[in-house]
N, C-alpha and C positions, 0 to 999 in steps of 0.2 A: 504494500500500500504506500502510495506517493507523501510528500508531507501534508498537500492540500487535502486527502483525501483521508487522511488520522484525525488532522483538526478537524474534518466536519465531523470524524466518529466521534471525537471527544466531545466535541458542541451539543451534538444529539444524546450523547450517555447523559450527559449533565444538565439537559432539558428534562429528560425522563427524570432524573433523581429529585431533582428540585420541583416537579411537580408532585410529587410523593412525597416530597415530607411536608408540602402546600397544603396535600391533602390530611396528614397527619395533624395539624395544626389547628383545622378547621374542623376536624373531627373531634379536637382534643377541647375545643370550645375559646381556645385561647384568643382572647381580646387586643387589638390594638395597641401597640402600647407598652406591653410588656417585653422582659428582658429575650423571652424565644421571637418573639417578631421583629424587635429590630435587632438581632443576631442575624434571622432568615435576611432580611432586608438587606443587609451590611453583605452579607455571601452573595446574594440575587448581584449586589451592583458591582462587588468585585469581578465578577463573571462576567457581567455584560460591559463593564471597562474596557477587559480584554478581548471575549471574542467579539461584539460588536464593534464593528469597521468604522461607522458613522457614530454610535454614541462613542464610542474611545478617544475618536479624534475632536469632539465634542468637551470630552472631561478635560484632555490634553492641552485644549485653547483657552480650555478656563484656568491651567495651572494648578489643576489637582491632582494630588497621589493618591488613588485609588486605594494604596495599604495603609495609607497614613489618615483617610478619613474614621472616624469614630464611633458616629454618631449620624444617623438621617439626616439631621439639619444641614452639615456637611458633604453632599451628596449634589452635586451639580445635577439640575430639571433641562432638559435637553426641549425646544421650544416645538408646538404639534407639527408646528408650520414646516419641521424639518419632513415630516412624511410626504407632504407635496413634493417634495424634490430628488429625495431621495430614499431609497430599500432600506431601512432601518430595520434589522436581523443578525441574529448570532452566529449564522454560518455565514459560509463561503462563499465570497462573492459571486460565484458562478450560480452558487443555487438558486432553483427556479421554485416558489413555492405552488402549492397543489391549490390556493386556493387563496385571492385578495377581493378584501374586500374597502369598497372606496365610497367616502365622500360626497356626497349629492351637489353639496357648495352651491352657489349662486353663479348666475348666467356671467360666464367672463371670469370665472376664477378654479384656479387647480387645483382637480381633488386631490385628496391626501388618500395614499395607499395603505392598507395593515397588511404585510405577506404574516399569512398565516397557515403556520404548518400541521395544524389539526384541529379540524373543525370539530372533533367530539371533543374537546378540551373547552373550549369554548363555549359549546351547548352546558356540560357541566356546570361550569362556572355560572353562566345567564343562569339557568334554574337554579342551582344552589341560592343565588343571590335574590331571584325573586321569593322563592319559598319562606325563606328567614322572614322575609316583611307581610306575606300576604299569606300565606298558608302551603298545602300542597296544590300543586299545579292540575292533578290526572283526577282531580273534583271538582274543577272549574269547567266553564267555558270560554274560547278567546275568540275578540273578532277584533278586525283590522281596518282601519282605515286611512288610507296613508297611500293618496298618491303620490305621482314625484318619487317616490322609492320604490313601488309595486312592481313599475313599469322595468326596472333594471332588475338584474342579477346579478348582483353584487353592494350590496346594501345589506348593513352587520343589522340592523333592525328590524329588515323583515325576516332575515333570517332566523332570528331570535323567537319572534312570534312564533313563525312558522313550526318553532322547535316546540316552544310552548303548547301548541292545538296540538300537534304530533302526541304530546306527551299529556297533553286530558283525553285520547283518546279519536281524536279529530279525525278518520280515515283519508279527508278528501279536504285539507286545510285552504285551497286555493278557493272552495267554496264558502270560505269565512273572513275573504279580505273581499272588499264592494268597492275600491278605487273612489270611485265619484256616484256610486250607484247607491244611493241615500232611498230611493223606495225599497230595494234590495232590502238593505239592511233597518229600513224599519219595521218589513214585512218580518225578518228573521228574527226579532228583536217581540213581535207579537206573536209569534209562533211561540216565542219563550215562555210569553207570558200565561200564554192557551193550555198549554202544558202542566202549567202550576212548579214550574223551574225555582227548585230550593237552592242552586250550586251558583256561587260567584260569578258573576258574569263580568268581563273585565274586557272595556271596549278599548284599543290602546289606536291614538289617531292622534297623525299630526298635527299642531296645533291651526293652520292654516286651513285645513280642511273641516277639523271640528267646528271652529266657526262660522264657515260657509254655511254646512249644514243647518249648526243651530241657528242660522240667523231665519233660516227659509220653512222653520219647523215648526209646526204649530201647537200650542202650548197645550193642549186636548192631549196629543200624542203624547207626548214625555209624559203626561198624567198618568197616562193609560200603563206605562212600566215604570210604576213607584211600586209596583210588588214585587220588584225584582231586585236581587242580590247586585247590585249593579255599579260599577266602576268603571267610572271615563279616568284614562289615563291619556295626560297629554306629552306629546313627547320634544314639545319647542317649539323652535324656528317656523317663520311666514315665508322663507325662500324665497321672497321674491311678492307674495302672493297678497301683500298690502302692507302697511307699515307694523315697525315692528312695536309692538305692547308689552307692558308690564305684567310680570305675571297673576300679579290681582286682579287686574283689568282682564287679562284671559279669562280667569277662573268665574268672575261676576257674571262675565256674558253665557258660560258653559252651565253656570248654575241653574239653568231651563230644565238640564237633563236629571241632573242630582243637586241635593241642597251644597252651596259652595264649600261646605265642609269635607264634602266627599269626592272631591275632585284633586285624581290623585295625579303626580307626574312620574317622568324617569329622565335623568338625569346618565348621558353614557354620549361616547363618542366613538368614531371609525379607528380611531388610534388606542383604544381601550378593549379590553375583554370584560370586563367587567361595566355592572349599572348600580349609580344610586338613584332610591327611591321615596317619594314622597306622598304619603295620606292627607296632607291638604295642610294649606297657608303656606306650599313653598321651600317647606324647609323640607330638605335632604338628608337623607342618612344612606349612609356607606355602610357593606357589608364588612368584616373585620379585618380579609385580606385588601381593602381599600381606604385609604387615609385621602385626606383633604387639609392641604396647607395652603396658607392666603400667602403671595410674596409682593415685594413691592412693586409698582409698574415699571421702573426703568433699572431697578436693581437688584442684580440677581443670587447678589448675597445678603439680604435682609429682609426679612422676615416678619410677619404682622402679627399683633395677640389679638386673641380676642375680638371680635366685633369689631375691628378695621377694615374698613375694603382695598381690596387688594386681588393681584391677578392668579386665578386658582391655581395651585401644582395640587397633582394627582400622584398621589402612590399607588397602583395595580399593579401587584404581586402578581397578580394572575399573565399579565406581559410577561412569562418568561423568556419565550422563544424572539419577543421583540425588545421592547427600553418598559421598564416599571415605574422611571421615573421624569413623570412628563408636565410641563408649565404650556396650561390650555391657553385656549383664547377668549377665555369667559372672566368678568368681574362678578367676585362675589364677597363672602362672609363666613367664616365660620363660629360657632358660638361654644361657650365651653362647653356643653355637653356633644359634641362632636359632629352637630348636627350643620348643616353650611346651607347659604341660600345665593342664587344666581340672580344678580344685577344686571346686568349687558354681557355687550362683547367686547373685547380689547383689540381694535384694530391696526395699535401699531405693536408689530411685533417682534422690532428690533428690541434685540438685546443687549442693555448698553455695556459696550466694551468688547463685544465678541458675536456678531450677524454669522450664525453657521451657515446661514444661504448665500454666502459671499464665497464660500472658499468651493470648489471642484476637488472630491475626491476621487 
């Protein structure tokens, strides 16, 4: 075996192992925070220092020793914006991964890629991370509504879903996402209710769309399934699709469907494996292999307490095979009880003192 072709066996052994003691971790109950997490943490990014080509030379330009960091604070956030331009992965540059998924972004602007080397990794993680919040999945039912993603193959979110009906039982999941087909899904929606349907109903739709809908719906209707176990999940962004709102302002106008209390969202992105999730007013919570740190907007070593706004960095543990540690392009908040809330977007996303979309590796 060549040298390139050891490193990628070493890359791949030490994906597998590092998912396994992920799993052990999560199994063991172990919370955030403690001394086995950011151990795991501190291993995860020693690892992806070195085989990762793009984060390495990432930590490099920031002037960090990888053996010399200590502690998570310490730990250079590599900015999203870098997956628009380049492969950010633990193998070898030649590898081709079996399966990416990208970005929807807005008219005129470059998706971000995730190569990801095992989509039942992924499915895991999304269910693991929903169940913690909401229950088990395979006693629910799920319906979709999310154009602008439906129409692609390659979208982590409907793939997620789709994982989700799969896994309540769904045989024919493609009959449970309606694009823009709103009688569709009002029809399926009063079949529910005909039924006498006692299982979670959890409608997850983009927020541009959910709007539409509710705007054009007549309030008799939504009446008619108050007997239903029922959960709007919104899942952000207007794409394009009218100006962008606050998330209060979403949830008042959605409040037709369920009282604003019960309007829940998710919180994830094309560059993450993992989702946080919200039961209403907004605020987030992170599954335990996912942290949420607030950093400054033009500084990329300093740090926010508490209820400061500031530009999100994401810990997902569950990024093995990609970067775990990544500075979004979202303003928000995190609160002491670990819960975080999304403000905007951050749309300059230079990093001062070191723009990785400057250098050509």
């Amino acid at each position: 075996m060549d040298r390139q072709g050891s490193n990628q066996s070493k890359a791949e052994s030490k994906v597998k192992a590092l998912r396994g003691e992920l799993r052990e971790l999560i199994h063991a109950g172990e919370t955030y925070g403690g001394a086995k997490w950011e151990a795991f943490a501190l291993r995860l990014f020693r690892f992806q220092a070195i085989h990762n080509v793009v984060y390495g030379q990432y930590v490099q330009l920031r002037g960090v020793d990888p053996e010399a960091v200590r502690s998570v604070a310490e730990i250079p956030f590599i900015p999203v914006e870098t997956f628009q331009s380049h492969a950010v992965h633990v193998y070898a540059p030649e590898w081709r991964s079996p399966l990416q998924f990208r970005s929807s972004g807005t008219s005129g602007s470059r998706p971000s890629v995730h190569h990801v080397d095992d989509v039942d990794w992924y499915h895991e993680m999304a269910l693991k991370g929903f169940e913690l919040f909401f229950g088990k999945a395979h006693s629910s039912v799920f319906l979709g509504l999310l154009p602008g993603y439906l129409e692609r193959n390659d979208s982590s979110l409907v793939d997620m879903v789709r994982h989700f009906m799969l896994t309540s039982g769904e045989s024919s999941p493609e009959t449970s996402f309606f694009m823009r087909d709103w009688p569709g899904l009002e029809s399926r929606l009063n079949r529910l209710v005909e039924s006498n349907s006692q299982n979670d109903v959890y409608l997850i739709g983009v927020t541009h769309a959910l709007l539409q809908w509710v705007e054009a719906l007549d309030v008799a209707a939504a009446r008619h399934w108050s007997t239903l176990n029922l959960h709007v999940v919104e899942t952000g962004g207007m794409k394009g699709q009218g100006p962008e709102l606050v998330r209060s302002e979403v949830h008042d106008r959605l409040g037709k469907l369920v009282s604003n209390q019960g309007i829940c969202s998710e919180y994830g992105m094309t560059e993450l494996l993992s989702q946080a999730w919200s039961k209403g007013n907004g605020l987030f919570k992170a599954p335990s292999w996912m942290h949420v740190l607030v950093g400054s907007l033009d500084d990329p070593r300093e740090w926010k307490v508490s209820r400061q706004q500031g530009r999100l960095h994401i810990i997902d543990l569950a990024n093995i095979a990609s970067c775990a540690f990544l500075a979004s392009g979202d303003i928000g908040r995190v609160y002491e009880d670990g819960t975080f809330e999304v403000l905007g977007r951050y749309d300059h996303a230079e990093v001062r003192g070191c723009n990785l979309m400057a250098f050509d590796l």
